[in-house]
Every structure is written in C-alpha cells, then in structure tokens.
N, C-alpha and C positions, 0 to 999 in steps of 0.2 A: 296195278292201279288200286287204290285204298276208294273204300268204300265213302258215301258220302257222311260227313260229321254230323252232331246233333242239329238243327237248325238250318240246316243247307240242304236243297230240292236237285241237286241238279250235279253231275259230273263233264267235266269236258275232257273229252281225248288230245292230246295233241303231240305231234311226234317233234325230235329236237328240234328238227328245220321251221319249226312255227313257235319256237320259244321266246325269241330277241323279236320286238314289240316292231312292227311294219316291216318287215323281213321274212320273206317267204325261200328258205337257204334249199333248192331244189339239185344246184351243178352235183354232178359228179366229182370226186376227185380224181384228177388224173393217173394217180397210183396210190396206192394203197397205203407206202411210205409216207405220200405225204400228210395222209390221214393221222398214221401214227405220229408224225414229227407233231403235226398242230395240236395231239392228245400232250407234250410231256409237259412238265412241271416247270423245266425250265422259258416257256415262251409267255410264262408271266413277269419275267424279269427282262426278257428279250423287250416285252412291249413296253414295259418301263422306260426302260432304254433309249426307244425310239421315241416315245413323249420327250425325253429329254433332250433328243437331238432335233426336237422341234424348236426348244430354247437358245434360240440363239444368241452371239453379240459379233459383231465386225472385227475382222481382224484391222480392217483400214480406217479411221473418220470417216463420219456419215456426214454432209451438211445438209443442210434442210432450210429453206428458204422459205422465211416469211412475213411477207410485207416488204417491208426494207430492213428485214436483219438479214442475217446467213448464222444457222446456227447449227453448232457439232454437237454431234454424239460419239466419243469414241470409245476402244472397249472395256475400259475400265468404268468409267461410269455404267454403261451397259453390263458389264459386270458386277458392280454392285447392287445394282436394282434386280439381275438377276436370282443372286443370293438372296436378297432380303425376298422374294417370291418363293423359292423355294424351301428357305426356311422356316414358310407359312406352314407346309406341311400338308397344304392343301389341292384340291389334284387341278390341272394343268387349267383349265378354265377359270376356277376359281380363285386360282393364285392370278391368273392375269392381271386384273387392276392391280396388282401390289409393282407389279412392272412397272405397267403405267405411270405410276403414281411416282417409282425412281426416277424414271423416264423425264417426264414433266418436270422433276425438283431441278434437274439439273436444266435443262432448257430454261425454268422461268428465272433460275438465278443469271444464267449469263446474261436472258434480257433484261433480268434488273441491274445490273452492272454497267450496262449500257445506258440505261435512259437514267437510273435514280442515283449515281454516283454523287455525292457531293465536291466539286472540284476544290473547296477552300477544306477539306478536311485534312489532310496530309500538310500543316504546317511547313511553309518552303520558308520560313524564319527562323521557327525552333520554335525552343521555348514551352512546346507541349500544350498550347493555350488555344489551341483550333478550336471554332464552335461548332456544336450539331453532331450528328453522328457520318459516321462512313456512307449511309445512304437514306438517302429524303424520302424512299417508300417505306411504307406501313402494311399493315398484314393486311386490308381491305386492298391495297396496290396488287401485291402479290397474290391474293385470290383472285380479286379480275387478270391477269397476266392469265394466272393457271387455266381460267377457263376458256379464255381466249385461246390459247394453245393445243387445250383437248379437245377444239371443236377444227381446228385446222384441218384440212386432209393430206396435208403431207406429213405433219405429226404422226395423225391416225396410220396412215402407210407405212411408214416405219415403223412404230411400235406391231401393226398387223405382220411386217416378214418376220420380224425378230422373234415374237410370242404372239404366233397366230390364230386364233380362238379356231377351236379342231373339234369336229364331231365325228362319233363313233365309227363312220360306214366311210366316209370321205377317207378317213385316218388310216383304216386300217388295208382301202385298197391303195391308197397310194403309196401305203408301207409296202404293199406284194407287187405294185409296179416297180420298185426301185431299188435295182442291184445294188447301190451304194447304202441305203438307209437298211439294205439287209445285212451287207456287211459289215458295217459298221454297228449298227444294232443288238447284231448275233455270230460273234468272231467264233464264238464255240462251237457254232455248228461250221461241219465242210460249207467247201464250196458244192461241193452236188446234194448236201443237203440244204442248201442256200437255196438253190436253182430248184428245189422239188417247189416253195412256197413263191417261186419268181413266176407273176403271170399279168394280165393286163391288169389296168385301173378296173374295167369295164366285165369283168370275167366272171358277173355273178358269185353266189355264196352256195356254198357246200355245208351240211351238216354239222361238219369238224369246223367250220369258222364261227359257230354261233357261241361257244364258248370265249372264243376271243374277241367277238363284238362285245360281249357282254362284260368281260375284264376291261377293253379301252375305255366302254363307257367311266366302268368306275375313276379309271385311272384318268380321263378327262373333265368328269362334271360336267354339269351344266350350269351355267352363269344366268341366271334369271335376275340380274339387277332390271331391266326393261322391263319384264313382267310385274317384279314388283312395284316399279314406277307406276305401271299405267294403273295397277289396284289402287296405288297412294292418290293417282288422280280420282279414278272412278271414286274412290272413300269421300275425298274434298267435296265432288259434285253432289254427292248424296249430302252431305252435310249441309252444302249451303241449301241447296235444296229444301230438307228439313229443316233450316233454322228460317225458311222464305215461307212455309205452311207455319210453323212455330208463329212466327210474327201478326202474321195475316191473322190466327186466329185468335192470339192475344190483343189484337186491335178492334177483332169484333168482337170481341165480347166484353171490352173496356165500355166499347160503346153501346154495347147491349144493359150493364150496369153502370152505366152513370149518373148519376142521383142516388144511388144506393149506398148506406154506409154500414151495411151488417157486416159484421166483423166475418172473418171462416169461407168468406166469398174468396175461392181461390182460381184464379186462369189456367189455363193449359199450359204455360211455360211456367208456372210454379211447380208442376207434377212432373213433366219431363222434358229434358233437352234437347237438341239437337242430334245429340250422338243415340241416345236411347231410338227416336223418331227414325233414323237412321238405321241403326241396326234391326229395328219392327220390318222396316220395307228392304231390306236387304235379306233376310228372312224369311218374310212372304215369299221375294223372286225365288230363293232356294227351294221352297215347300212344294210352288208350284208344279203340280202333273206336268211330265212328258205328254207329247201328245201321242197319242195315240198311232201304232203302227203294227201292219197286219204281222203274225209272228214268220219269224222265216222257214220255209220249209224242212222236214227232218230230215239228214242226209246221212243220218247211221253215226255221227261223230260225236252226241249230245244226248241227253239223257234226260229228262225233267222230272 
C-alpha cells in the first residue's frame, strides 16, 4: 500500500473482490485451475470473441411486419450494417447504433419503393422522355419513414437479438453459462478446460472474475445517448427558464424607466443572456452543500 499523496487525508483498503464498482466477488473458485485459466492472457481475446458472437446476422430472411407492409431483412444487408459497426472501431455498445442505422437504411428504402415509386417513370413508349424522378419522396419523406420505423417494436426486437445492447455482469455470466458460447469463443482451450469456467448464469463472482468484469466493460461500453438526451432536455428547460426571468425583468424595468431618455440606461438583458442566467443557476445547484450525514463508523478499512 503507498502511502498517502500530497493533498489527500485519507487511504482506503480494498481487496481485488471490492474493485469492479457494485460487485462484491466473495465465491470461491471451484479449483484452483480455474483461477489460473481466468489469470492467462489469452481470455482477453477469448472475451473479444464472444462480444462478437454477440453480433449477429440470419442465416434465413427476417420479415417484420408493419402496419400493412411485411418487411425483410436478410443476411447480407445485415451484413453490411454489420461491418460498417464494427469498422467503427468502437466497443460493442457504442458501435450499436451504427447497426441500427444499417438496419433502418435498408427497411426505409424498401418502404420507400413501395409507397414513393413513381409508376409513369420507366417510359413503356421509349424515347427516354419520362418526367420526374424514379421516386416522389424527398429526404424530409424518408426521415419521417426512418423514425417511424425506430420507434416500431418489432424493428426495435430485431435489431435487439442481432446487436443486443450487453452489460458487463449479464455478459459475462451468460458467457460461463453457455457450453456453446465457450466453445465457440475459446476453441484453444480443452474441453476440460472449457468445463473448469462452465457454471450457472446465477453462480456469483470470485476474485479471478473481477479482472474480466472489468476487460468486458471496456470491450462493451456504455451507450449514454439517453443520458445525454435527458441533460439536452434539462439544458432546454433551464434555458427557457432563464430567458422567462430574462424577459419578466426586462419588462420591469422598461416600465420602471419610462419617460426617461438618459442615454448608458442599460436593462438586464443587455448585460447577460439566457445561457449565461442558465449556467449561474446550474452552478449554484452544483456548489450546493450535501447535506449533512452523520460520518460512518470506523471499521479498521479506512484511514482519515
């Protein structure tokens, strides 16, 4: 243990099983072998592995019904959009919308085919002299299509079995429930070194797993587009907010100087905006004291 740095009061102990953040890794391992299998170097390519055999596409046509279409996905489409996700580079979560977004291209085009085809385009006279284009929609067409389609739940269901958004602890015991996703995973190890890491979904964490919670996280990410949305909201409301004080106060005090014509007489929305007003009280909430809580008892782990 290293002592405490300049400007830090305080050391914590903590042993491996309390490293990986809400994960208390107390099991035993079964044997000892499997302790070492889960230490070697190779089960950072092993878990790669199995992130990818999370990536799926159909060997058969998918259809997917909706409204009054029937719409396929088969696996080349699907395999394109897979590619173009994973040669984001980006880890398994965060490539997902790039799925999606294959996904969808190919869906809104066949419904565009269907409703926006122009029937007088393909000259049945000749002559080359057809007017308009091959299809009547326009790119405002085709974004409403697109969102209409991402909000579908059979969409959403399909794109979820294919490129299913995976968190670390789900990920990694349903990898050690599943003979198949370990063989296939990890052909390099035996089969009884297979069968040492083969155990329930349900079978707790052992010390030797905390290191591989911690590799899937990387290798998953976390997709925080939601989070960021709801900040983009909270941001908006602060804003009207303060441009609703902004106003109110530029209004009293127009009315507070009226008849007045000295020049250098400036209102409060001349000095600052809405975003300024905005980030002051977004600021304040941050600065704000915790409340107050009595400290926790010393239990020999902690240091101050």
């Amino acid at each position: 243990m290293l002592p405490p740095s300049l400007a830090e009061t305080g050391v914590l102990l903590a042993t491996l099983g309390d490293l990986y953040p809400g994960v208390t890794a107390r099991r035993p391992e079964s044997a000892a072998a499997a302790a070492e299998l889960k230490g070697r170097t190779q089960l950072v390519e092993i878990l790669a592995a199995a992130v990818s055999d999370r990536q799926q596409v159909p060997e058969e046509p998918i259809l997917i019904d909706v409204g009054r279409h029937t719409l396929s996905l088969d696996k080349q489409a699907c395999s394109v959009a897979r590619e173009q996700a994973r040669a984001s580079r980006l880890p398994h979560n965060l490539a997902r919308p790039i799925f999606a977004a294959g996904v969808l291209a190919t869906l809104v085009a066949q419904v565009a085919e269907r409703i926006g085809t122009d029937p007088y385009w393909d000259d049945p006279l000749g002559g080359n002299d057809a007017p308009g284009t091959p299809n009547v929609l326009d790119t405002d067409d085709l974004a409403d299509i697109r969102a209409d389609l991402s909000t579908e739940p059979a969409v959403q269901a399909v794109i979820d079995d294919l490129w299913p958004p995976l968190e670390p602890e789900r990920f990694l015991a349903d990898f050690y429930a599943s003979a198949d996703a370990l063989e296939s995973a990890a052909p390099q190890f035996s089969a009884a070194e297979r069968a040492l890491l083969l155990r329930t979904a349900d079978g707790g964490w052992s010390p030797s797993d905390v290191p591989l919670l911690d590799e899937a996280a990387e290798l998953l990410g976390v997709d925080d587009t939601a989070e960021r949305a709801r900040a983009e909201r909270e941001r908006q409301a602060r804003l009207e907010y303060a441009q609703g004080v902004l106003d109110l106060a530029a209004g009293s005090q127009s009315f507070e100087l009226e008849g007045f014509s000295e020049a250098g007489i400036a209102v409060i929305s001349d000095l600052m905006d809405a975003e300024a007003v905005a980030a002051r009280y977004a600021e304040d909430v941050r600065q704000k004291p915790p409340p107050r809580t009595r400290p926790p008892t010393a239990t020999g782990c902690s240091a101050t």
